[in-house]
N, C-alpha and C positions, 0 to 999 in steps of 0.2 A: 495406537496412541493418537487423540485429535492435536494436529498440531496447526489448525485452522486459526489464523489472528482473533486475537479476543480485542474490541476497543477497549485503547487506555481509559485508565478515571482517573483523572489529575486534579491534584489540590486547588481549591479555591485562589486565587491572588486576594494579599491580606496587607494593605500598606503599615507601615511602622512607624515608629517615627525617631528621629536623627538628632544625635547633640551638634549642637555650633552651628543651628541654621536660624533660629530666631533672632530677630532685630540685622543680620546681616543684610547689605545693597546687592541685590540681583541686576544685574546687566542681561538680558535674557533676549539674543536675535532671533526672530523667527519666532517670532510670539504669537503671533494672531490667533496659531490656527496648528493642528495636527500636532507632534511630539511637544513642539513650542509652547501650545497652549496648557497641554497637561504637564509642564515643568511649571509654566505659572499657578496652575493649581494647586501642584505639590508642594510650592516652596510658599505661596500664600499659604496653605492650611499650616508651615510649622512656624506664621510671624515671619516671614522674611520682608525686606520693603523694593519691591519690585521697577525695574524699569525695562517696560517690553518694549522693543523695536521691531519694524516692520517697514515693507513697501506699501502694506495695506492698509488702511487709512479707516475702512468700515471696520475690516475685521479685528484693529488693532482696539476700535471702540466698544464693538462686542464681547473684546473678550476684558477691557478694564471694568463693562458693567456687570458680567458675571463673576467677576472677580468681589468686586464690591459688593455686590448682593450675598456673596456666600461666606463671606469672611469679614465678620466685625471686627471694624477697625485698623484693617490694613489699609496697608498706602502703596500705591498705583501709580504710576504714571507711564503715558507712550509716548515714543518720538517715532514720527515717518522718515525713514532713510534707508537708502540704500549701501547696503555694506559692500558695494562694487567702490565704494568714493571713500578714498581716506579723509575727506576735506567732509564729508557727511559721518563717516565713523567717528572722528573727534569732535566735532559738534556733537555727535548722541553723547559720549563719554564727557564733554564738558557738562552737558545738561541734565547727565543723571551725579553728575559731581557738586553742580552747584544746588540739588536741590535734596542732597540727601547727606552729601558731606564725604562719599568717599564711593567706592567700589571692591567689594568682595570678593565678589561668586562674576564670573561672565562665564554664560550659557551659548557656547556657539552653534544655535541651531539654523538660522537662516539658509536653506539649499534646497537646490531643483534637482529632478531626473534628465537623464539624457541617457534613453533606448533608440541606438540605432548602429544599423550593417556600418563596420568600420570604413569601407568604400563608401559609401552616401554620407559619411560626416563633413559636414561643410565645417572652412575654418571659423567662421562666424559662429556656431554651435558649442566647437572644441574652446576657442576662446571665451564663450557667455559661461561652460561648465569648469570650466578650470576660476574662469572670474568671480563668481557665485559660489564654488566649493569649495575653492581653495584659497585664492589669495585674498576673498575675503574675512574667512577664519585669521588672516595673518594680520591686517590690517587691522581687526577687531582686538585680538592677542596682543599685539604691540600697544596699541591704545590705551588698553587695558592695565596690562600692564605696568607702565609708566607710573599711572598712579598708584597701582598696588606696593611699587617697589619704594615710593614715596610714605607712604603708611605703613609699609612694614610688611607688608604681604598679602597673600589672596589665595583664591584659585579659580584655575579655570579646565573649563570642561568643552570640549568637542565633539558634536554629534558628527560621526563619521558615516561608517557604514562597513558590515561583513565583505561587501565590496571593495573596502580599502584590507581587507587580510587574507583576500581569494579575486577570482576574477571571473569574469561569465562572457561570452561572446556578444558583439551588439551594444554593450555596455564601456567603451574604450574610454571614452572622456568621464566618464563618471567615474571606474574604478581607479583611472590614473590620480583625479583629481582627490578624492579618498583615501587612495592610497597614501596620496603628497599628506593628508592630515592628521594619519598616524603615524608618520614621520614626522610632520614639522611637530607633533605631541611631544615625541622625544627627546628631537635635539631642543625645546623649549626647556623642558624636565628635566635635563641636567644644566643647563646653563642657569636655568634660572632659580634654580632649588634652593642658592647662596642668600637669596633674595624671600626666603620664605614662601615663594612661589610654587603649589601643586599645580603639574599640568595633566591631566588624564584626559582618555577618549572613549566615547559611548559607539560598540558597532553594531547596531539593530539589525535585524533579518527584516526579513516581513512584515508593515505592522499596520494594522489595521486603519488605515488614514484617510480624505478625499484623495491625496494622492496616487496611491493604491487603489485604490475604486476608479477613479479616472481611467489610470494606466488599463483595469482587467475591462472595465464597460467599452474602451477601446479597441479591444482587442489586441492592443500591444504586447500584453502579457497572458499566462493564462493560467487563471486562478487556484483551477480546479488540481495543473499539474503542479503548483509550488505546494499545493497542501499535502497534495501528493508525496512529494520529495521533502517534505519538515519529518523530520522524527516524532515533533510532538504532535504533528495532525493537525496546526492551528496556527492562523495569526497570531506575532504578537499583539498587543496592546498600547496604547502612547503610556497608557498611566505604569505598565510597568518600566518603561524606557525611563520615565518620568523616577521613579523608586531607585533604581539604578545609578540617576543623575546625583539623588538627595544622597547616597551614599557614598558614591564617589567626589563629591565635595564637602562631606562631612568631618565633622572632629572624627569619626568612626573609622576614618579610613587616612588617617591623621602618616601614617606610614610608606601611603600607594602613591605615588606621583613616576610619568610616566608610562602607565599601564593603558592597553587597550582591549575596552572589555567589551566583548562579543558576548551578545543576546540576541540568538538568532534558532532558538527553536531545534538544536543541533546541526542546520544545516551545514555548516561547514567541517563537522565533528563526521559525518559520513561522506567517505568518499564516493559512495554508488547513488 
């Protein structure tokens, strides 16, 4: 009997499309560029009216004219801020409220990598990744919220990471800080449910990003052995992380608040 691996053939990725995302206000951090930017594509193609935030100022303009070039008649706008500043996240949430009349959807994607030997972690590091993954999620959440709870409700979504539902060596400040954002998901998700409030979290594996390319052309990471250890053989995608977000904020999923949904290619699904 040949019991030699045969390579998988896996189904196309095929987007859909979602009730209760048209004409909604996207709050969407971390837009410029990578999962960010293909959440802004996804929720532009279903009519959503967008306001990306970033520290990036070119790429936040890059990605408002491809936004507009691909999608008649949507509405755009960026603010440059950093979600490290409460005093700059409500300025972004005052300026996507005074120009659109409310807030929906907030998409917390804004966050960095932080690969390094738990001995070599400087506090300076451990503080920037916890600042940036975590307590800016919180800062954006509460902002956000306020005015959701004033209109009646919302949702909000968290890009986290399979790293917040497993752990990896070398990775200490990132998985701690991911982990804190599938937790603060939670205890959001039932405190604020009273409020009409969905809170859900997105936790990608792998996905095919500059930041991931950065990490492997570094030699930080190595590429060949993640694909190695994926079940399915393959990076993810943003655009499917992207399909996952439009779902999990959707009328579609009108039931899920709370939940944190790992897309990661099975990795965390095998223990070897």
């Amino acid at each position: 009997m040949n019991i030699s691996p045969v390579a998988p053939k896996h189904r196309a990725f095929a987007p859909a499309a979602y009730p209760g995302i048209e004409g909604r206000v996207v709050l969407n951090t971390g837009g410029a560029s990578g999962i960010g930017r293909a959440m802004a594509n996804a929720f532009a193609r279903h009519g959503a009216h967008l306001m990306l935030l970033d520290i990036d100022e070119s790429g936040l303009a890059a990605a408002k004219d491809e936004l507009l070039a691909k999608y008649e008649g949507i509405q755009v706008e960026t603010v440059v801020a950093s979600i490290t500043s409460e005093e700059a996240v409500e300025r972004a949430c005052a300026a996507t409220d005074q120009r659109f009349g409310r807030i929906d959807i907030l998409l917390n994607n804004a966050g960095i990598s932080m690969n390094k030997p738990s001995l070599e972690l400087t506090g300076e590091e451990w503080r920037r990744a916890i600042d940036i993954d975590l307590s800016g999620v919180w800062y954006c959440s509460q902002a956000a919220a306020k005015r959701m709870i004033a209109q009646g409700g919302g949702a909000i979504l968290s890009t986290a990471s399979m790293w917040g539902v497993s752990t990896a060596p070398s990775r200490l400040a990132y998985c701690a800080a991911k982990a804190g954002v599938v937790s603060l998901t939670k205890v959001l998700a039932a405190e604020w449910a009273k409020y009409a409030i969905r809170v859900n979290a997105l936790c990608p594996g792998y996905i095919s990003t500059s930041l991931l390319e950065s990490l492997v052309n570094s030699g930080r990471i190595d590429g060949a052995a993640l694909l190695e250890r994926t079940p399915l053989s393959r990076f993810g995608t943003p655009e499917e992380m992207a399909e996952a977000a439009l779902f999990l904020v959707s009328d579609a999923s009108a039931f899920t608040t709370g939940h944190a949904l790992v897309s990661d290619g099975g990795w965390t699904a095998d223990g070897f």
